[in-house]
Structures are given as structure tokens and as C-alpha cells.
N, C-alpha and C positions, 0 to 999 in steps of 0.2 A: 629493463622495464621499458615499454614504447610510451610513445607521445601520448595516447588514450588513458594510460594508468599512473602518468606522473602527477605528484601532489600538487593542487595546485593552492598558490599561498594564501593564508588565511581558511583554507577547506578544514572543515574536521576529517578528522580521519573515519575510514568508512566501515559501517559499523556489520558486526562480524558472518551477520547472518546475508549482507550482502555480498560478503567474501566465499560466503559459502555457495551462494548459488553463483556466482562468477566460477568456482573452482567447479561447480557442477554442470556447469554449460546452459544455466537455466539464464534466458534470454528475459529478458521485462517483457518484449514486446512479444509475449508467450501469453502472457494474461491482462495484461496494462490496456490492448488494444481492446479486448472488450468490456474491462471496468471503464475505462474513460470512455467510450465511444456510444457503448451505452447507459451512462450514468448512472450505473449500477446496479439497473435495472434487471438482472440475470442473478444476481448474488446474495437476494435478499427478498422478502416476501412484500406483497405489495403496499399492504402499511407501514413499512419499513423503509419503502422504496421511496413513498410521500414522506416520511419525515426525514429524510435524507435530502429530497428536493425541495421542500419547504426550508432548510436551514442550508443548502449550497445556494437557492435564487433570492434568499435575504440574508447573503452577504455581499458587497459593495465586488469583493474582488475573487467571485466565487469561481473560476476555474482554479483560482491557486489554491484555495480552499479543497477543490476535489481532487488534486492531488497531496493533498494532507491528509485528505481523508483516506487515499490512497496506502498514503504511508504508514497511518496510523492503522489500516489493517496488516501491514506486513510485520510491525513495530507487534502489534496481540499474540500475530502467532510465532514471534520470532525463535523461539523452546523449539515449537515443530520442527521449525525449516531446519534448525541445526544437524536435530536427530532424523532428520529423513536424507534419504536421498533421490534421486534426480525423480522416480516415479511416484516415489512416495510424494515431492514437492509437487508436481505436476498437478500432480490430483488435487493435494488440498489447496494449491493456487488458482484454479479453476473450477474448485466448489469450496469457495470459502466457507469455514465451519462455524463461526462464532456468527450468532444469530441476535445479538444483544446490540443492534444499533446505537443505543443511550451510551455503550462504553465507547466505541470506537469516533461518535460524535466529538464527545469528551477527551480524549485521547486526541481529534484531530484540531480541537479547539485549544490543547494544550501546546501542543505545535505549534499552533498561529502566532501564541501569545508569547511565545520564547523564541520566533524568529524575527 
């Protein structure tokens, strides 16, 4: 195992569907660079978009936030990521399918409150 994939102490161990796309060559900065870059704005319809940005710029510490929110979308579909492979994850990581902003909110505010 190299330097990059040794545990490091006190880490959880990493959860499966990230293993999955490491074994599949899918890179983060394949979709991460334009959910973060453009705060979501591509992923989600435009009302969706405002209450996404309305609850990331009234939280105190909200880049860490958007990447929870981040997480909490890979965390929804993570059934998919298992059962696909490198095309099939492509796809749905660059058109995210779950359209229900209110869960993945919730999801990434559960995050917050257990880290």
C-alpha cells in the first residue's frame, strides 16, 4: 500500500462506494471541480439553487458546509455508484439525478451535527 492510501490514525475507514470508484479510476476532481466551483449551480434547478445558497451563506462556516453537502450527495446515491460502472458513474456524477434539495440539505446537516 503507498503513502497516499495508508490509514491514517483516528480515520474511519473509507466507505465502500469510495473504494469503488478508486478501484474504478473515477477521479473526485472529475465532478467535485464543477459542484464546488460553481456552487452547484449546474446540478440543480434554479430554485433549488437559491435554497442551497440561502442555507450554505447562513451558515457561519459555509465552505465546509458545501462540501457536506457535497458528500451528502454522493452518500444518496451511493446503491448507484456501487452497481455502475466507470460510464455509467460518470454520467450520473455529472448529472446528478436526485432533484429533492430538502433531503440532501438534511443529509448534509446530519453530517455537520455528527462531525
Amino acid at each position: 500500500m503507498n503513502a497516499e492510501h495508508e490509514p491514517v490514525e483516528g480515520a474511519r475507514p473509507m466507505p465502500c462506494c469510495l473504494c469503488s470508484q478508486e478501484e474504478q479510476n473515477i477521479k473526485p476532481q472529475y465532478f467535485t471541480f464543477r459542484w464546488l466551483t460553481l456552487l452547484l449551480s449546474q446540478e440543480f434547478l434554479l430554485p433549488d439553487v437559491i435554497r442551497i445558497w440561502d442555507t450554505l451563506f447562513s451558515d457561519q462556516d459555509r465552505f465546509h458546509f458545501l462540501i457536506l453537502v457535497c458528500c451528502a450527495m454522493l452518500i444518496l446515491i451511493r446503491d448507484n455508484l456501487l452497481a455502475g460502472d466507470f460510464t455509467v458513474n460518470m454520467r450520473l456524477l455529472q448529472h446528478y439525478p436526485i432533484s429533492d434539495v430538502h433531503t440532501i440539505l438534511i443529509k448534509a446537516r446530519d453530517l455537520q451535527d455528527h462531525s
